[in-house]
Structure formats: C-alpha cells, structure tokens
C-alpha positions in Angstrom: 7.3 -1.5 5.3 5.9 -0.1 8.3 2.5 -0.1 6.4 2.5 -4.2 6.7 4.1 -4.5 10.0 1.2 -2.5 11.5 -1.3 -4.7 9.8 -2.3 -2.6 6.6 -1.1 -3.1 2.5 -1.4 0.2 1.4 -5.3 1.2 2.1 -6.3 -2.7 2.6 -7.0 -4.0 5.9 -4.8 -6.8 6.7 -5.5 -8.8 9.9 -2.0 -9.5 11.8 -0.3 -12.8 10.8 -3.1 -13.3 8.4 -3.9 -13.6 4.8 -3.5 -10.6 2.1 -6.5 -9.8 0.4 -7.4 -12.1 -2.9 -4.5 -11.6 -6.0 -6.2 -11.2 -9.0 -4.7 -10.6 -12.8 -6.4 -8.7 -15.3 -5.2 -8.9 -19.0 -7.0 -6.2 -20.7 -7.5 -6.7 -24.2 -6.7 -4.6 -27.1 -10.4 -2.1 -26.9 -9.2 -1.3 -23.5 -6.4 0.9 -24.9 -7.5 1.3 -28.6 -10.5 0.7 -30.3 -11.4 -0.4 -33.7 -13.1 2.8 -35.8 -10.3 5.3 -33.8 -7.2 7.0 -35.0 -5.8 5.8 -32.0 -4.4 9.3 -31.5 -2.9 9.8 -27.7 -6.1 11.5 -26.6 -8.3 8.6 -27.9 -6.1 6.0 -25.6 -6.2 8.9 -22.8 -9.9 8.7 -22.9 -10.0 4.7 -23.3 -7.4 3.7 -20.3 -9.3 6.4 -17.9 -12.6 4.1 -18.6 -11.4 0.9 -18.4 -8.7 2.2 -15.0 -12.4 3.1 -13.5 -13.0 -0.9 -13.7 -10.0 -1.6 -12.5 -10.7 0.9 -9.5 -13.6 -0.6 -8.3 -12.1 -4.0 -8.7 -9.7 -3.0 -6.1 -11.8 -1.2 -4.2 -14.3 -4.1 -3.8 -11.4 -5.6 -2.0 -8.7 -7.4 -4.2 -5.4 -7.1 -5.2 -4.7 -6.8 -8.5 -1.7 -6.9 -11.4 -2.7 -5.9 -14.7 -1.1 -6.7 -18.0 -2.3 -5.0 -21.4 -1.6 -5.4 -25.1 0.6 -3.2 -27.4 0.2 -4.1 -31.1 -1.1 -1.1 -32.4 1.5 1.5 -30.4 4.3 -1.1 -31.4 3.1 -1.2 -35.4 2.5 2.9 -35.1 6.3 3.6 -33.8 7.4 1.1 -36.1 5.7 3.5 -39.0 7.6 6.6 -37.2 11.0 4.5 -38.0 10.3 4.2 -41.4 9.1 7.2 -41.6 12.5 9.1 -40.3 15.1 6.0 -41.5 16.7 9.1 -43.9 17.0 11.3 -40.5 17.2 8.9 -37.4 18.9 5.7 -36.4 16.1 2.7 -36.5 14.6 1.4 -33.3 15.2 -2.6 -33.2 11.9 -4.3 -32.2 12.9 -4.6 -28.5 13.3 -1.0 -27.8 9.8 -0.2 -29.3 8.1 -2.6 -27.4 10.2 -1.9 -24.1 9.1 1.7 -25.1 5.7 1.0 -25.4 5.6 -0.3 -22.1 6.8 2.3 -20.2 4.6 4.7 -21.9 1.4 2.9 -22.2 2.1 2.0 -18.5 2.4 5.5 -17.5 -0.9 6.4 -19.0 -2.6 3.4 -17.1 -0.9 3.7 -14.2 -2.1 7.7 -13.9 -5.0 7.1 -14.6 -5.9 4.1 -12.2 -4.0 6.3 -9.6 -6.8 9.2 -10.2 -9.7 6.8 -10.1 -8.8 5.3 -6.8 -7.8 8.5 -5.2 -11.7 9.1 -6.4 -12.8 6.5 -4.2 -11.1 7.3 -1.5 -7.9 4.9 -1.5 -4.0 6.4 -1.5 -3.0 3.3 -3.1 0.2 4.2 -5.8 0.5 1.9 -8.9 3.3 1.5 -10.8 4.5 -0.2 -13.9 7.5 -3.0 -13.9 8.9 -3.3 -17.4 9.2 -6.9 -18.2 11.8 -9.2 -20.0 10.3 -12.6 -20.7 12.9 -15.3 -21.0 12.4 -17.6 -24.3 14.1 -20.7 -25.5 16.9 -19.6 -28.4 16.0 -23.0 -29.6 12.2 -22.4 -30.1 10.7 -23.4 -33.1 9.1 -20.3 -33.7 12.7 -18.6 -34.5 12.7 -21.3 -37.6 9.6 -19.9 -38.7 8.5 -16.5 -38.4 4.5 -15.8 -38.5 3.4 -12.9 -36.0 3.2 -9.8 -38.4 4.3 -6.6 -37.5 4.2 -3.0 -38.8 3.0 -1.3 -42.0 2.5 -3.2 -45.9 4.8 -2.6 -48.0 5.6 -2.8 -52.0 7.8 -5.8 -53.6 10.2 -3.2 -54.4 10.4 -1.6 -50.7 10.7 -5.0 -49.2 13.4 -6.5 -51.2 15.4 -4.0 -49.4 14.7 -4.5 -46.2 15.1 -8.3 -47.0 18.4 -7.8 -48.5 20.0 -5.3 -45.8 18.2 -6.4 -42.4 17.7 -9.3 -42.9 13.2 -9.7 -42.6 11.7 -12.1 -43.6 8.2 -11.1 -45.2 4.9 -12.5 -45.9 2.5 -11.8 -48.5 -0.8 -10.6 -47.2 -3.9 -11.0 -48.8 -3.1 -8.9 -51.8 -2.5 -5.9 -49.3 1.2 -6.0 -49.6 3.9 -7.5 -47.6 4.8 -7.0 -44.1 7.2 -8.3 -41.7 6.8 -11.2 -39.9 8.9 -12.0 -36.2 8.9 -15.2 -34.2 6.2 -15.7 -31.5 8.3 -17.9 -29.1 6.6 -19.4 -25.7 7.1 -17.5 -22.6 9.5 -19.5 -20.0 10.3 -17.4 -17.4 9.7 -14.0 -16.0 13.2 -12.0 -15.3 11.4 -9.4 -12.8 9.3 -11.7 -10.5 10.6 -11.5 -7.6 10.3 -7.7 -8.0 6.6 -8.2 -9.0 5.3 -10.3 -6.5 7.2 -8.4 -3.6 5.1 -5.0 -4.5 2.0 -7.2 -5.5 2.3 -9.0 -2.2 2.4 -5.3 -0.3 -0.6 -4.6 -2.0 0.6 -2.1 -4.9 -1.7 -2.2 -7.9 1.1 -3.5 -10.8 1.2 -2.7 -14.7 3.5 -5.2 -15.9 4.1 -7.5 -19.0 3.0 -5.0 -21.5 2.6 -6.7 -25.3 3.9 -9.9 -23.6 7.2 -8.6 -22.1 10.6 -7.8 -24.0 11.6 -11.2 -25.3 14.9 -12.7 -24.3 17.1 -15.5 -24.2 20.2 -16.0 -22.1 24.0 -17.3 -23.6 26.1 -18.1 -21.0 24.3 -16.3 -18.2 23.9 -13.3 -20.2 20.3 -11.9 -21.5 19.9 -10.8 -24.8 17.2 -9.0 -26.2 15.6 -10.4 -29.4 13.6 -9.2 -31.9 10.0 -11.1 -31.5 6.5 -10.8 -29.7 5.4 -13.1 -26.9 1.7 -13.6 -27.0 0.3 -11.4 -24.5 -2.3 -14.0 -22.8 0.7 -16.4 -22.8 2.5 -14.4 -21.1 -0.1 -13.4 -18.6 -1.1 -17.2 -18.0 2.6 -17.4 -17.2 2.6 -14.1 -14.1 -0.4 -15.6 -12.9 0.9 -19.2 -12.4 3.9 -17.6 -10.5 2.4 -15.1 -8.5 -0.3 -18.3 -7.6 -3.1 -15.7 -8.6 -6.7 -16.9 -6.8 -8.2 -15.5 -10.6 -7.1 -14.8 -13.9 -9.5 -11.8 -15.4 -9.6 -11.8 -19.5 -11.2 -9.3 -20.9 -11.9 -9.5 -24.4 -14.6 -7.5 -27.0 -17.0 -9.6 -26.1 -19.0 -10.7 -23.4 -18.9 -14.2 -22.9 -17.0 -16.8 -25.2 -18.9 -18.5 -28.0 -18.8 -21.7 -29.8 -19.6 -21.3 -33.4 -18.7 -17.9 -33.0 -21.3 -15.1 -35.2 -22.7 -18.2 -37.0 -26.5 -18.9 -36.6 -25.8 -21.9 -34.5 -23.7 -19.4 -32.1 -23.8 -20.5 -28.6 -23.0 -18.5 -25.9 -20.8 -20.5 -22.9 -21.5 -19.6 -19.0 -18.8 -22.1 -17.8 -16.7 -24.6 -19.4 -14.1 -27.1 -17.4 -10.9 -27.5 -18.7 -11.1 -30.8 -20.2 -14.1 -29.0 -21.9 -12.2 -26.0 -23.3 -9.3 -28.2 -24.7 -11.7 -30.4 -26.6 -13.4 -27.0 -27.7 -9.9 -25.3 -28.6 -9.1 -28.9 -30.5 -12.5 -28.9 -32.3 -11.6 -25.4 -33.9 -14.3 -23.3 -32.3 -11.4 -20.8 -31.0 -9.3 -18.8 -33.6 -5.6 -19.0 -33.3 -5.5 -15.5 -33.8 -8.3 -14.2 -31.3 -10.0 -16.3 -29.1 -7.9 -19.2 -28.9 -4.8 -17.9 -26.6 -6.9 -16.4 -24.3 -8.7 -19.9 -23.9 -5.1 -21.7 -23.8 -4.0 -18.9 -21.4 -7.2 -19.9 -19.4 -6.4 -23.8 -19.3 -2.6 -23.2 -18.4 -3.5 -21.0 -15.8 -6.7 -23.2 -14.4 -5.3 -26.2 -14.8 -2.0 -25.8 -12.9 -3.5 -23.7 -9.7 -7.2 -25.4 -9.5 -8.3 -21.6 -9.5 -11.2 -19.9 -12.0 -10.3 -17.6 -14.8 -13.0 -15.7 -16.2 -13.6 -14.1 -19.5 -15.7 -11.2 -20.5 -15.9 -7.2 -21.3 -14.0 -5.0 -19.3 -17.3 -3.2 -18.4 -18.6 -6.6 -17.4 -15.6 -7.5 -14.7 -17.9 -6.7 -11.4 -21.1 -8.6 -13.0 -18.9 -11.2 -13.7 -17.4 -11.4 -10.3 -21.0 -11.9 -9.0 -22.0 -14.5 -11.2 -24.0 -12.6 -13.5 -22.2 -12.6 -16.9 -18.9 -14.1 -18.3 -18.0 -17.3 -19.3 -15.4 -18.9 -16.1 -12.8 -21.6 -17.2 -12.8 -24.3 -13.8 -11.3 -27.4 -13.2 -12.9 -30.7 -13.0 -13.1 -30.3 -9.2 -14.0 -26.9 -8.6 -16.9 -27.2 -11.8 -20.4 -25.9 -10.7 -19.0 -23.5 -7.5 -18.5 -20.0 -8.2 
C-alpha cells in the first residue's frame, strides 16, 4: 500500500493522482511451455518458460503492466496418463483437479522464472499466480455435445469400460484409437477478478487463467466444478475485456497470421480490422482448432474496448510493439494508427 500512496507500483514510476502505466495481456501459446519434437520432461518446460519469462521481462521493463495467461493441454493430457496409470493403486483425479493442478504448478514455474529475469534487469517486482474458476452456463450447448479431446487413445475394449462405469463419452480418432471427449463451454464470468485486477492495478506481474481457468457453474449460489476445458484464448479475450486491457498480446508459432495458410497462394497479413477478420474467420481461412480462437479472441477483445490486439512469436513481442512484425487486429476507427 504505501508503495502507491507514495507514487510508485512496485518498481514503476507513477506520477501522483495520475495514470498507471499501460495494462497489457499476454496469452502465451502452447511452444512457450512445450514444444513439438520434446518429451516435455520438467527440465524441457524449465528451459522453455525461462526463455519466453525473458520476453515477458523486457515487456515489463520497457514500461507496461502485464497479466499473462498460458495453455495447459499437454500437462493436463500427461497427469491424466499418470491416473490411468496408478487407477489399480490411487483414487482418480476428476478433470478439475488436474487442471486446477496444472495451474498452480505451471504457474509456479513461470512465475520463478519471470521473477529471476526481472530481478536481472534490475526491477524487485514479485509475480504471482491467481488460480482461476471461470463461470459457464449449465445450460450451454457444448454440455449436449462433447468435442474437446482429452488424454491418451485407447482400445474398444479399454473404453467400453470407462463408458460403462464413468460415464465418457468417446470419439473415434482417425484410426488411432478412441479418446475422451469433454464439453468446451463459453467463458461467462471470471470468479477472481476483483482479486486480479486489484494486484494488476498495483502493478504485480499476474499468471492467471491457466488452460482457460477451472470451469464452473453456479446452482443456487453455489459453484460447482465441472469436468470440461474453456478455450484458453476465450478465456483470455474475456480477462482482458474486464481488466479494460490497452492490448491483448497472442503469441502463437508463427509470426504473423496468414490467409491461405502453408498453401502457395499464402499471404502474410500486417493488419486486419475487425470487420476484416470476421469475414476472414467466416471465409474459412482460420482453423477452428488453431488459428481461429485466437482471431475470435482478437475480435471480442478489439471490438468491445476499441483497443489493438496483436499476434505474433513470443520472440517477436518487442518488434511487434514497434511496428516491425506481427499481424494487429484494430477497429474500424483506430485502422491505420499504430
């Protein structure tokens, strides 16, 4: 407290009675954590969140605010493989848990690590991870029919278990085997806001919203956990708009956002407006599985604050910043000013 009364937010200078620095949030995508060719043994996401906390570190340093939210799929699917491994030996983790767990761990390891590469630049700043419970609508449509798959493949005979005594439903998968599948409900409402944007208004660099959040929904004022994944850049869109972020920061495997993506007609996109990108994401050029949340996470957040989100690499983020590289999602108004 007496760190903002005396006109600082942590290392930031803060004028009295004026305006904190810039609120930026960075979703780091899935090669930020663990990267395609890797075991994606704890020492490989060690070396991986050290690199991209640098990034992060000189984001802040350059004189922004930041709240970051990260992916969890493969930590989620790998302790979901430790449950089935032990289900003769230990009681099974429901979904929740492991993704609540996942959180706090991945979170740790971020957190650490961003904390070492600032203390590197000179800043005391202390980070520090909010788990998150994302509230959903029981009566989504996505609870009707399951499609987000989770976890290992398994046999006919294996699954009919599972089907028969939990209750899964499975799908088929390309001749691999069958795995389960969980809801994807749309984020509505973030439990731990007011929590979040206290410490990200004192200027506290924020891990929060891991793997979307824990999903829940509320009976009778009560929250209960359910078993299902939020889409990560959904649920980021979703902390942005309520924090009023000046930026949203995407960072993806690639550099800047394509249309006609790896095809010889490929075309690389600087900027797009919003009604741009929604003609783009209804034209197909966006895969629902890849590319295309991020670009709806984009329009929800752009198009409901006026600000800029920008995609690109997380090596990219200061070139990006400075108009060199990226592709930036604008509104109509704001189209043409960086």
């Amino acid at each position: 407290m007496d760190g903002i009364m005396n006109g600082r937010m942590g290392d930031m200078e803060v004028p009295l009675g004026g305006k904190p620095p810039p609120l930026v949030v960075v979703a780091l995508g899935g090669n930020a954590i663990s990267r395609e060719n890797q075991e994606g043994n704890i020492p490989e996401q060690f070396e991986n969140a050290q690199e991209s906390m640098n990034y992060i570190a000189d984001l802040i340093a350059s004189g922004y605010r930041v709240v970051i939210t990260h992916g969890n799929g493969p930590q989620v699917g790998n302790l979901l493989r430790r449950v089935e491994a032990a289900i003769n030996v230990l009681y099974p983790l429901p979904l929740y848990i492991c993704s609540a767990d996942t959180q706090g761990g991945m979170g740790f390891m971020l957190q650490q690590f961003l904390s070492n590469a600032l203390r590197e630049r000179g800043f005391s700043l202390t980070p520090a991870t909010v788990i998150s419970q994302i509230l959903v609508d029981k009566d989504d449509p996505a609870f009707a029919n399951p499609t987000k798959p989770i976890g290992q493949f398994f046999t006919a005979d294996q699954v009919r278990d599972k089907i028969d005594k939990e209750g899964w439903t499975v799908k088929e998968d390309a001749g691999r085997g069958y795995r389960r599948v969980v809801p994807s409900p749309r984020p509505r409402k973030l439990i731990e806001e007011p929590v979040i944007a206290m410490l990200a208004e004192w200027g506290f660099p924020l891990i929060t919203c891991g793997g979307g959040g824990v999903p829940v929904i509320e009976e009778n004022g009560i929250l209960k956990a359910v078993d299902a994944v939020i889409d990560k850049d959904l649920a980021t869109s979703l902390l942005a708009r309520l924090l009023k972020a000046d930026m949203l920061i995407i960072t993806t495997a690639i550099e800047k956002v394509a249309l006609n993506f790896k095809k010889p007609d490929e075309k690389l996109l600087d900027m797009m407006t919003v009604p741009e990108a929604k003609q783009f994401l209804a034209e197909g050029h966006f895969a629902p599985g890849s590319m295309g949340p991020k670009i709806e996470a984009a329009v929800e957040f752009t198009e409901a604050t006026g600000n800029p989100t920008v995609i690109t690499l997380p090596t990219c983020i200061m070139d990006a910043l400075a108009g060199k590289t990226g592709t930036w999602i604008r509104s109509v108004s704001s189209f043409g000013k960086r």
